[in-house]
C-alpha positions as CSV (number, residue, x, y, z in Angstrom):
1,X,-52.7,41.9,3.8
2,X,-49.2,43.2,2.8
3,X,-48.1,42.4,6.2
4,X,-49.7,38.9,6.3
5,X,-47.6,38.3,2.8
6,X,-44.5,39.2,4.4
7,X,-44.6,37.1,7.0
8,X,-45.7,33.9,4.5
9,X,-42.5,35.2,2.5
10,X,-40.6,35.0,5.7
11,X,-41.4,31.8,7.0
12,X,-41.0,30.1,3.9
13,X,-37.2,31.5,3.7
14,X,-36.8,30.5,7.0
15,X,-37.8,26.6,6.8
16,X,-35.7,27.1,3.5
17,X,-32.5,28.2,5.5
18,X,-33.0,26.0,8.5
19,X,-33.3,22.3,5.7
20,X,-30.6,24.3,3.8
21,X,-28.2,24.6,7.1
22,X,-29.1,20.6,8.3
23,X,-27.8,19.0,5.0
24,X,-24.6,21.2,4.8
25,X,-25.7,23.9,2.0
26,X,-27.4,23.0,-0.9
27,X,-25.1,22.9,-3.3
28,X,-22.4,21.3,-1.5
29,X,-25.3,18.6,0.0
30,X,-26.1,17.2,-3.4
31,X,-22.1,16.7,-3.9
32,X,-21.4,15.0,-0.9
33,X,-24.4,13.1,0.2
34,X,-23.4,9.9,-0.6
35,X,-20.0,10.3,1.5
36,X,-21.6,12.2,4.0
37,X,-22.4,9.9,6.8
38,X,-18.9,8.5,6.9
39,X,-16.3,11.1,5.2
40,X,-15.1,11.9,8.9
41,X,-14.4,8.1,9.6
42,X,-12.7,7.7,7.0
43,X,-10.2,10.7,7.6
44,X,-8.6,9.5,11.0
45,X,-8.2,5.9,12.5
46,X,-6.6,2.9,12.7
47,X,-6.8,0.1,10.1
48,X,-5.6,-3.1,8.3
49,X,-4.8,-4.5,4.5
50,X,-4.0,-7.9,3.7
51,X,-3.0,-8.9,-0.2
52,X,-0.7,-10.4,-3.0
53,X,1.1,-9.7,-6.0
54,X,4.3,-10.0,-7.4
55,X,7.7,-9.6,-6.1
56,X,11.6,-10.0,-8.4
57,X,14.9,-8.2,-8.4
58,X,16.7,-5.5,-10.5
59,X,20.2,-5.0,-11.5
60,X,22.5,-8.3,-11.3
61,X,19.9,-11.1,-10.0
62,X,17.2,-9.9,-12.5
63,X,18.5,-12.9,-14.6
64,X,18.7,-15.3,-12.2
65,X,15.2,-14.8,-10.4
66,X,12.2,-15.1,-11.8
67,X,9.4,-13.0,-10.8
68,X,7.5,-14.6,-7.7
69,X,4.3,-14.2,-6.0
70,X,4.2,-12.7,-3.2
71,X,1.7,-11.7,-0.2
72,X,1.2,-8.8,3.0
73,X,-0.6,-7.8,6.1
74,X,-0.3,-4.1,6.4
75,X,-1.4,-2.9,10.3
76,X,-1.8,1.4,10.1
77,X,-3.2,4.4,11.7
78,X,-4.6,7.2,10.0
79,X,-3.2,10.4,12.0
80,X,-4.6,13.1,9.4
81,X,-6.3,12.5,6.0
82,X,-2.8,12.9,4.5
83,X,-0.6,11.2,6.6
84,X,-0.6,7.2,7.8
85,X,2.3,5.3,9.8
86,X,2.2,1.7,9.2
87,X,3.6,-1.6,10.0
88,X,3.5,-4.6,7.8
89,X,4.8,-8.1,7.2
90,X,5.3,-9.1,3.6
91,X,6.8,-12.3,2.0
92,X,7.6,-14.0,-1.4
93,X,8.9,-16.9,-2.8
94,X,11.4,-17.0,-6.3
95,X,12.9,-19.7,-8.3
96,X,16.0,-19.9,-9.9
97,X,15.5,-18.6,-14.1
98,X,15.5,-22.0,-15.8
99,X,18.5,-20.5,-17.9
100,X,21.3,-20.1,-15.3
101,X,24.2,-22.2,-15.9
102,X,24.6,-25.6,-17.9
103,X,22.1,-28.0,-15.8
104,X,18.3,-27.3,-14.8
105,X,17.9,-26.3,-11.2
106,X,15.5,-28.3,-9.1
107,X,11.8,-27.7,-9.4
108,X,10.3,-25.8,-7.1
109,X,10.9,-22.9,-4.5
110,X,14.6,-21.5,-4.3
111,X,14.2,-18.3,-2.5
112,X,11.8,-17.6,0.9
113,X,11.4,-14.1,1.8
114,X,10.2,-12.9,5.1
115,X,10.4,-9.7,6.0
116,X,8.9,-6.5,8.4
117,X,9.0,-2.8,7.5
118,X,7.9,0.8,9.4
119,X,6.9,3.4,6.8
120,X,4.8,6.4,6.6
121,X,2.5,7.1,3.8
122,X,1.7,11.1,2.4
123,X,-1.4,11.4,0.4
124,X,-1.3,13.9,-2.4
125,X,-5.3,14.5,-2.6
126,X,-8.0,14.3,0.1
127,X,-10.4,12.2,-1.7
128,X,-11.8,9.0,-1.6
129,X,-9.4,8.1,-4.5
130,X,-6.2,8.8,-3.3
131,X,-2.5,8.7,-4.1
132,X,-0.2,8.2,-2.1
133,X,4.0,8.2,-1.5
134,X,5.6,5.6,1.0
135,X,9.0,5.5,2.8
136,X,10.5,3.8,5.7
137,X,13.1,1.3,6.9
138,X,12.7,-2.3,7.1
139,X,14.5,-5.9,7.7
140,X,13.7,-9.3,5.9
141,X,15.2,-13.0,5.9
142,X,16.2,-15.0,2.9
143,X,16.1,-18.1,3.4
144,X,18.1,-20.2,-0.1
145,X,17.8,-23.5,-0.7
146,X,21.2,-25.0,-1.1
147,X,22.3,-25.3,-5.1
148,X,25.5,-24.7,-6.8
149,X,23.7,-22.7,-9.6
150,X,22.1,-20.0,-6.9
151,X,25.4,-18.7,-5.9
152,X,23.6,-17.1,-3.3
153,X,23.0,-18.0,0.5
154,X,21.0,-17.3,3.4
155,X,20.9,-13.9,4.9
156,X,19.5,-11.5,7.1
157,X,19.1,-7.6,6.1
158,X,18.0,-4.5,6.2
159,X,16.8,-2.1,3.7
160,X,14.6,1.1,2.4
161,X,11.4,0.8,1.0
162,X,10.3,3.8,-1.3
163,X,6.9,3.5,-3.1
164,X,3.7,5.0,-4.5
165,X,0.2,3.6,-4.6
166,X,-3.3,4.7,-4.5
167,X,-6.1,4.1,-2.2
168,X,-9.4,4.0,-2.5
169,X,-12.6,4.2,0.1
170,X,-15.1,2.1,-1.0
171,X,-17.5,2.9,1.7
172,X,-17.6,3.8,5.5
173,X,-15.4,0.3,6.7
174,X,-13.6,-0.9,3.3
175,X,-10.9,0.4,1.5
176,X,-8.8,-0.5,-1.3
177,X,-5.0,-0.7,-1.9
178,X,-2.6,-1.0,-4.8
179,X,1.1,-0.1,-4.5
180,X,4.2,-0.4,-6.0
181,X,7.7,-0.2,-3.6
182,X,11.5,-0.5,-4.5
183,X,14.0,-2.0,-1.8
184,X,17.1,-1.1,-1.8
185,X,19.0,-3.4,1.0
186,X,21.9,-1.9,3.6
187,X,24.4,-5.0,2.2
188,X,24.5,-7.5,-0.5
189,X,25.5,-10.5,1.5
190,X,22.8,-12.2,0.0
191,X,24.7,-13.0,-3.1
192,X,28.3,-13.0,-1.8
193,X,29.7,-14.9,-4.9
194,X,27.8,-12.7,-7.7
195,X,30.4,-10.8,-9.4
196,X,29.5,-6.7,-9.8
197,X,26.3,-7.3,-7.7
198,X,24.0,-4.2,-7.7
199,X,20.3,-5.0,-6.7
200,X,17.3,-4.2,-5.4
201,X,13.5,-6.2,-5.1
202,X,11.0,-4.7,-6.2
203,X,7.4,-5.9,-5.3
204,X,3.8,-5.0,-6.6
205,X,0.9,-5.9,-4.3
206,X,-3.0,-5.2,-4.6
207,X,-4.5,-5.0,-0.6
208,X,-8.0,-5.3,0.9
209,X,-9.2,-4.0,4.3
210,X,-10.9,-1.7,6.5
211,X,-11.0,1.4,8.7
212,X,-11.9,1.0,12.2
């Protein structure tokens, strides 16, 4: 009889172990199950954002600009649950500050943005809410509508994006995206008549996508 017990005692430890083993530990199991299926997926891969927000300048054209709205299409690849390289478009459009000069500027869009960046994202946790750094190197296109209260003209540049944001990983395909970048351009032909001109554009932008 004591060796029919021992056996019962050692069966039932084993289907214990073996259910134990299948869902990852059991401890750790009733943690993660929700995240389980797809928590690999999530860590490597390519994917793709698109968004708006807002986008306005610092230094000597904060006054003249008014804050704009302002849009992007981010295309990335995951290479490590920390690290992403992306590409992205992003645009904006600005108006002259109704309080420049003597005489109202003309209603309506002054300022068309268009621009493309490379940057590489770090993220500081591993989890499915994560923050992130950004840097990279990118070139955009004003296009000005012509005014003698602008005192600024069209122009091609380049410049360097740095930023922070944080993801999140809403399940095993969608993902959510909210950053916040600072560009500092390479020139500032973009104003040439602006006396002292020191700026940089700024933009905020809340993104929607998926992993793939």
């Amino acid at each position: 009889m004591a060796w029919i017990g021992m056996c019962s005692c050692l069966l039932g430890s084993g289907a214990a172990w073996a259910l134990d083993d299948e869902q990852g530990g059991d401890e750790s199991y009733r943690q993660t199950a929700p995240y389980k299926n797809w928590q690999h997926k999530s860590d490597q891969g390519p994917y793709f954002l698109l968004g708006g927000g807002v986008e306005g300048y610092s230094g000597s054209l904060a006054p003249r600009l008014e804050v704009g709205p302002a849009y992007g299409v981010v295309v990335g690849y995951k290479t490590t649950p920390h690290v992403t390289v992306e590409l992205s478009y992003s645009g904006a459009v600005n108006e002259l500050d109704t309080d420049v000069g003597q005489v109202e500027p003309a209603t309506g869009v002054d300022i068309v943005r268009n621009g493309g960046q490379f940057a590489v994202t770090l993220g500081i946790t591993h989890t499915r809410l994560q923050p992130f750094l950004l840097g990279g190197v990118g070139f955009e296109f004003y296009s000005v509508r012509a005014s003698p209260l602008s005192a600024l003209a069209s122009d091609s540049n380049g410049y360097v994006p740095a930023g922070l944001g944080v993801r999140y990983q809403l399940g095993p395909v969608f993902t959510a995206d909210a950053r916040f970048s600072y560009n500092v351009p390479f020139g500032q032909d973009f104003a040439p008549s602006v006396a002292g001109l020191d700026f940089a554009r700024y933009q905020g932008l809340l993104q929607l996508g998926g992993l793939y």
